[in-house]
C-alpha positions in Angstrom: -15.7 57.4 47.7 -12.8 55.8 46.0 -12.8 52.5 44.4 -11.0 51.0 47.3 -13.8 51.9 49.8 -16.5 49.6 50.5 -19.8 50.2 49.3 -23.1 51.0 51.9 -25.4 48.1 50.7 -28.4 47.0 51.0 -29.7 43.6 50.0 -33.6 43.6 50.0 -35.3 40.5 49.9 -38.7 38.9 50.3 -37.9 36.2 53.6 -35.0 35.7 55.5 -32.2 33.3 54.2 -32.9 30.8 56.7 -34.0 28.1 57.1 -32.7 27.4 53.6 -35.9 25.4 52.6 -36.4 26.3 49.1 -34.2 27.6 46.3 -35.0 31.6 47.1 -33.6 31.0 51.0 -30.7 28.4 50.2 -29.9 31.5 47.5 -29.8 33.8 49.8 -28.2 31.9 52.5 -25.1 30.8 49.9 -24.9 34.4 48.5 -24.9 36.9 51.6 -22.1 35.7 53.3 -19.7 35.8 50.3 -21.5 39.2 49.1 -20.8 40.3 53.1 -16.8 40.1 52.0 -17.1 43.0 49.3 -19.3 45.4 51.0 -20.8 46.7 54.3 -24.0 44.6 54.0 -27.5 44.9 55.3 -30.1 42.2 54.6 -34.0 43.1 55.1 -36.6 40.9 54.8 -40.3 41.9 54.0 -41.5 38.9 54.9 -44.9 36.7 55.1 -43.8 33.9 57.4 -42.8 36.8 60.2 -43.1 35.0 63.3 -40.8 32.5 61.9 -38.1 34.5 60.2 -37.4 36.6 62.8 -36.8 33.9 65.5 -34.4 32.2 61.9 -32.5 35.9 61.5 -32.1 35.8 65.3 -30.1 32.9 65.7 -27.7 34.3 63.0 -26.1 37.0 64.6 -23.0 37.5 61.9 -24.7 39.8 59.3 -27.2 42.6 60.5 -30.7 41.1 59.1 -33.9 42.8 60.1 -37.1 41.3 59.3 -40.5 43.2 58.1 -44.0 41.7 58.3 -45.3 41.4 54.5 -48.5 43.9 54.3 -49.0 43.1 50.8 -52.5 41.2 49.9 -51.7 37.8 49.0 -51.9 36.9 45.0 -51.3 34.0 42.5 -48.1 35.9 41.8 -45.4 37.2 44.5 -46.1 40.5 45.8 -44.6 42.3 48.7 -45.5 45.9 50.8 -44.3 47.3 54.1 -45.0 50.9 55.1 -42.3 50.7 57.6 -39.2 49.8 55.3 -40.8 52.0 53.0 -40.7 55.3 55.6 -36.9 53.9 56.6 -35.6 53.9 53.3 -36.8 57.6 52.6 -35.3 58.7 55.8 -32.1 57.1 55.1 -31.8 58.3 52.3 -32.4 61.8 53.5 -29.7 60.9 56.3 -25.9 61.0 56.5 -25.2 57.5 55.6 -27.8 56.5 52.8 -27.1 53.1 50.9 -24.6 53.4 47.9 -26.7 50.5 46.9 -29.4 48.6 46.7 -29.6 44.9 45.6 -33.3 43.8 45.3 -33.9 40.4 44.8 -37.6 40.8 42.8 -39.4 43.3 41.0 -42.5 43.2 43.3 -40.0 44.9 46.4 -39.1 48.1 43.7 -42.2 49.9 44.4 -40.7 50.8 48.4 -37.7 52.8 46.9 -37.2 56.3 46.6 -36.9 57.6 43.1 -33.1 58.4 43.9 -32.6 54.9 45.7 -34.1 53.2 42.6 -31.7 54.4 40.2 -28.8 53.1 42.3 -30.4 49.7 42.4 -29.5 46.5 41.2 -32.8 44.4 40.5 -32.3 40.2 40.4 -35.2 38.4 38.8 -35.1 34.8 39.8 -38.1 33.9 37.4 -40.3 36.0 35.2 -43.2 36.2 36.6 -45.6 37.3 34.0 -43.9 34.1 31.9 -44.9 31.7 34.6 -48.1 33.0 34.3 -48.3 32.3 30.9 -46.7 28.9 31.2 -49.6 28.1 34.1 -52.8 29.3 31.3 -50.6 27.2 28.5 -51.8 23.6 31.1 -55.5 25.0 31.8 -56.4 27.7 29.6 -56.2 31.5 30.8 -59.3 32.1 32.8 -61.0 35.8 33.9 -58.8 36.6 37.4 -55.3 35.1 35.0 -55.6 37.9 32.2 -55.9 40.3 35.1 -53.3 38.8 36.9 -51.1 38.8 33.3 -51.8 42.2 33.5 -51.1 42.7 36.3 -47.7 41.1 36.5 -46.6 42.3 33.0 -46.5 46.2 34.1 -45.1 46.0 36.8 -42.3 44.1 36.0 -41.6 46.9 33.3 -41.7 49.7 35.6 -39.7 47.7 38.0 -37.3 47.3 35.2 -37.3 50.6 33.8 -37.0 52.3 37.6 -33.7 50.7 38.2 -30.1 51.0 37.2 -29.4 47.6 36.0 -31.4 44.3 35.9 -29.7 40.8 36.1 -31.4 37.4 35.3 -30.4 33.9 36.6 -30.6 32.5 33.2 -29.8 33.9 29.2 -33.5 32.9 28.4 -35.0 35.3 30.6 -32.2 37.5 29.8 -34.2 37.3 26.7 -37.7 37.7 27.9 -36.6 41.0 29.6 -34.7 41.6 26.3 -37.5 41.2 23.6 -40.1 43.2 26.0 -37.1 46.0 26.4 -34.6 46.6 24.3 -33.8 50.2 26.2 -33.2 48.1 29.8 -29.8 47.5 31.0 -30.1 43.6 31.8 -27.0 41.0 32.5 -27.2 37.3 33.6 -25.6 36.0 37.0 -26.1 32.4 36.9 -26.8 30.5 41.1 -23.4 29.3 42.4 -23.3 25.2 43.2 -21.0 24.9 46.2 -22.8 24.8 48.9 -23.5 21.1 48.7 -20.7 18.7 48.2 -19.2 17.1 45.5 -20.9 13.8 45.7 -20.9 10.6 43.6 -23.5 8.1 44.2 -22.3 4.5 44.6 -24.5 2.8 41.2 -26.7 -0.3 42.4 -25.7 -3.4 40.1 -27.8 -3.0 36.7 -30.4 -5.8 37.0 -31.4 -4.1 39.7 -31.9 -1.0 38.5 -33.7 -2.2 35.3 -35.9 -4.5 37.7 -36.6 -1.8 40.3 -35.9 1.3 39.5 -35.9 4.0 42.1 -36.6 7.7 40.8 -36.3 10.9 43.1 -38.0 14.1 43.0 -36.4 17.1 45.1 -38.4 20.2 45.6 -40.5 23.0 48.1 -43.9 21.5 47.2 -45.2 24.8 48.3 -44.4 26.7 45.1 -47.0 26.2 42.5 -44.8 25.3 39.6 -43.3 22.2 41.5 -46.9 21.3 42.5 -47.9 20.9 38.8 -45.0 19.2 38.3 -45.9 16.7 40.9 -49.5 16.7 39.3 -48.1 16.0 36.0 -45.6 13.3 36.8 -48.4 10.9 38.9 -51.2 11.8 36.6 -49.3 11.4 33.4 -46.0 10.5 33.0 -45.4 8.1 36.0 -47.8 5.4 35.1 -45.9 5.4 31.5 -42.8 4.6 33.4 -44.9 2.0 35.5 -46.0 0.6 31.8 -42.3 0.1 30.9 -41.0 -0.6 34.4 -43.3 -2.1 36.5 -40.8 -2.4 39.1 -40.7 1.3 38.9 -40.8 3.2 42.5 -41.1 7.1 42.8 -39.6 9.3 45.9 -40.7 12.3 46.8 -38.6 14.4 49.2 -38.1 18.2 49.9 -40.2 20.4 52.2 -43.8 21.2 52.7 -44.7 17.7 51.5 -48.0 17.9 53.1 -49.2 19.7 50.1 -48.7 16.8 48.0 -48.6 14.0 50.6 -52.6 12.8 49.9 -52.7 12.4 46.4 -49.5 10.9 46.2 -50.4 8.3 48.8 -53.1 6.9 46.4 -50.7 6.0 43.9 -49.0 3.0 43.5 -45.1 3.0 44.1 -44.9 6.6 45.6 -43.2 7.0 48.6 -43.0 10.6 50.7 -40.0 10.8 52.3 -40.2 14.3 53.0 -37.3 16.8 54.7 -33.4 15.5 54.3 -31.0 17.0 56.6 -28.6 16.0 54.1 -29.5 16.2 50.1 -26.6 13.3 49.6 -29.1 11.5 51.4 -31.4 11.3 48.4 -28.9 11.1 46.3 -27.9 7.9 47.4 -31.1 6.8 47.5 -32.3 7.1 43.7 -31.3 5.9 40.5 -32.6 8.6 38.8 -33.4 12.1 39.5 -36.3 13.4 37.6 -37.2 17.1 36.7 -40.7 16.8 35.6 -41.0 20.9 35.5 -43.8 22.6 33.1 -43.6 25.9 34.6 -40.6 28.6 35.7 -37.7 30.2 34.7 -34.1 30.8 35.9 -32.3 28.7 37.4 -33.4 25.6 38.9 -31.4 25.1 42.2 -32.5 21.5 42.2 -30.8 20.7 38.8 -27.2 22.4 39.8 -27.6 20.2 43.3 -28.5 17.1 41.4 -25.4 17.6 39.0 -23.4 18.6 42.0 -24.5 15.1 43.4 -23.5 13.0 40.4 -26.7 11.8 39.8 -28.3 10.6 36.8 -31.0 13.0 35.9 -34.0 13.1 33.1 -35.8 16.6 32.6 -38.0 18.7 30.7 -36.2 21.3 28.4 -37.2 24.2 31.3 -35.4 23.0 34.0 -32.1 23.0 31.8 -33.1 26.8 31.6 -29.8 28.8 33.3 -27.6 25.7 32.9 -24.3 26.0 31.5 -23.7 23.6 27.9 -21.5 21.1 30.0 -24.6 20.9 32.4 -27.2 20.3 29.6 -25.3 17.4 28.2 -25.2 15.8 30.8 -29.0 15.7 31.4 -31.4 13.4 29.5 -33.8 16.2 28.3 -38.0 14.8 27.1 -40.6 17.7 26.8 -43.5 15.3 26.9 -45.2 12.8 28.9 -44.0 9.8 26.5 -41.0 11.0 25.9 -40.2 11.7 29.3 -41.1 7.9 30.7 -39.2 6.6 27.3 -36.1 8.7 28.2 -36.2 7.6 32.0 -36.8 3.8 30.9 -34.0 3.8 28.7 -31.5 5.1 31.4 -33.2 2.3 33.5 -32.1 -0.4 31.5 -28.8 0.8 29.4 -25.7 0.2 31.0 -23.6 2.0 28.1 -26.0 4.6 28.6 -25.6 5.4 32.0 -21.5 5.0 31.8 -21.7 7.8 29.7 -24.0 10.5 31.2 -22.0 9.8 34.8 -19.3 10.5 32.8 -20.9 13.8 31.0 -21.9 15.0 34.9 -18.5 14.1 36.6 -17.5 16.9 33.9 -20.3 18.9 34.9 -19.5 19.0 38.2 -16.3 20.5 37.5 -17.4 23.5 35.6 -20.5 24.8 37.5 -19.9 28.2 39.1 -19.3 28.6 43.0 -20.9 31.4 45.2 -17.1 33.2 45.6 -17.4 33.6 41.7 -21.2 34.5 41.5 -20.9 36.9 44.6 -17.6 39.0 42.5 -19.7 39.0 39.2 -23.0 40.7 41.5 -20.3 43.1 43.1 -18.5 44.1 40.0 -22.4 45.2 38.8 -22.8 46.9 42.4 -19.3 48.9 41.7 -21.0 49.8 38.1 -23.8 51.3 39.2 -22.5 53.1 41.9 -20.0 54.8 39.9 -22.9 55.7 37.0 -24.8 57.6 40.0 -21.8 59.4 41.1 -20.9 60.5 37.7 -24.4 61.6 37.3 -24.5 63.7 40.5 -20.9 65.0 39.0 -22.5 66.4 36.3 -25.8 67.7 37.8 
């Protein structure tokens, strides 16, 4: 194959892109269509909400996506397993077109691939895992079934790492983590793209009305554990510190599987569940403030590159600046702790100068973040890399 040919590839992934409901999915539904212009691409999905993806891929008929019922037994950490794509990718590989690639988008999906498969593999970790895991015993001390699962998580992330050609991370601090666990791994850092939402700036509400009644808005899939604890943290903790300073003070909730959340935050005062948006712009003119109350995770949180996107105003703990560029970061109020984190979203409340210049910090922002065109070049420029490592490799052998 020359270097003008387009690659075989094949883009394995854990559900299907659609809906796009939660960071993973609106991921993948940004990235595969721009990824789709560099290479002849196949999406499969080992999926646990089956019923449900398929009928999603169907109604996309513009890039081949074939969906495979998870088998796996459900953890406290992702896992994935399907005999069938398993049995496929071996006779592929045996046939006359094999993949030139494979683009796996998390370590627990490695485990299906053929030996030879593996080492033509690019491996994306959108968190690490065995982190998160840490960060969760860090809030509630590490109980019996968490060092197994620590365990658990820890190896085979390193055999997932060491299996394939080249690992890439959403963010430099799990660039990092990979980094200081092994050195001898060939890891590089692809940050999310932002354009898939619209440039957006929020009309401000006049300033004593603000300070008076402030409205802060929380955006996330309340079905992933680390936004849950969020959630917990913010009503048990750091919203009633707001409340102290801001009686006025009124927090929205919005996003998807709210139902998870949607009791305990009905007996709390000033807490309003709004639920699924059609439109994210919708929240964002809504709020004052968007808050990022995250304890747990890694990568790149899609909610923070939407809010900046969105010209909001936005106060969050140091982790969900993790994967942001510097222009980003500065233009995020950033409080590690419950006090902290109510002081910081009081005083953007209630300072005028204050606000003029983070708007003006995030209308930069905006500017600078990456799109999907760019991210979906810098994923094929590692496709064309590893491709041309295994060829040289069969060359010699």
């Amino acid at each position: 194959m020359t270097t003008s040919e387009r690659l075989r590839v094949l883009y394995l992934t854990h559900h299907s892109p659609w809906p796009a409901a939660s960071g993973g999915r609106l991921r993948d539904a940004a990235l595969i269509p721009q990824l789709a212009r560099h290479a002849d691409l196949e999406v499969w999905a080992v999926s646990r909400r089956y019923e449900e993806d398929v009928a999603a891929a169907a109604a996309h008929t513009d890039i081949p996506v074939r969906v495979f019922r998870d088998e796996s037994r459900q953890r406290a950490f992702p896992t994935r397993h399907s005999e069938t794509v398993r049995r496929l990718l071996a006779e592929r590989e045996a046939g006359d077109r094999p993949f030139d690639v494979v683009h796996v988008e998390g370590h627990y999906l490695t485990h299906l691939l053929p030996d030879r498969l593996a080492a033509r593999s690019v491996l994306v970790e959108h968190n690490i895992e065995s982190s998160l895991v840490e960060q969760k015993a860090s809030f509630g001390g590490l109980a019996p079934e968490n060092f197994d699962d620590f365990a658990s998580v820890r190896t085979a992330e390193l055999q997932a790492w060491r299996r394939v050609a080249r690992v890439v991370t959403l963010s430099e601090e799990d660039h990092r983590r990979v980094r200081d666990r092994a050195f001898d791994v060939d890891v590089r850092v692809v940050p999310n793209g932002s354009d898939h939402t619209p440039l957006h700036t929020p009309a401000p509400r006049p300033a004593d009305q603000v300070a008076a009644r402030p409205r802060l808005g929380f955006l996330a899939n309340y079905a992933y554990s680390p936004n849950q604890d969020a959630v917990d943290w913010m009503l048990d903790e750091v919203f009633e510190r707001i409340r102290a300073e801001l009686p006025g003070a009124q927090l929205i909730l919005a996003g998807s599987n709210v139902d998870v959340v949607a009791q305990r935050a009905a007996a709390k005062p000033a807490v309003t569940v709004v639920g699924w948006l059609d439109r994210v712009t919708a929240l964002w003119d809504m709020v004052d403030v968007v808050i990022c109350p995250l304890r747990i995770g890694g990568g790149v949180k899609v909610k923070m590159i939407e809010a900046i996107r969105g010209g909001c105003l936005i106060v969050s703990t140091g982790l969900g600046l993790e994967g942001l560029p510097p222009t980003s970061r500065a233009a995020v109020l950033r409080a590690d702790d419950a006090d902290r984190f109510a002081a910081a979203t009081a005083r953007l409340c209630t300072d005028g100068e204050l606000r003029r210049k983070q708007r003006e910090r995030v209308a930069t922002a905006q500017l600078l973040q990456p799109t999907w065109t760019e991210v979906a070049r810098m994923l094929h420029r590692h496709w064309r890399d590893v491709h041309s490592m295994a060829v040289g490799e069969i060359s010699v052998h």
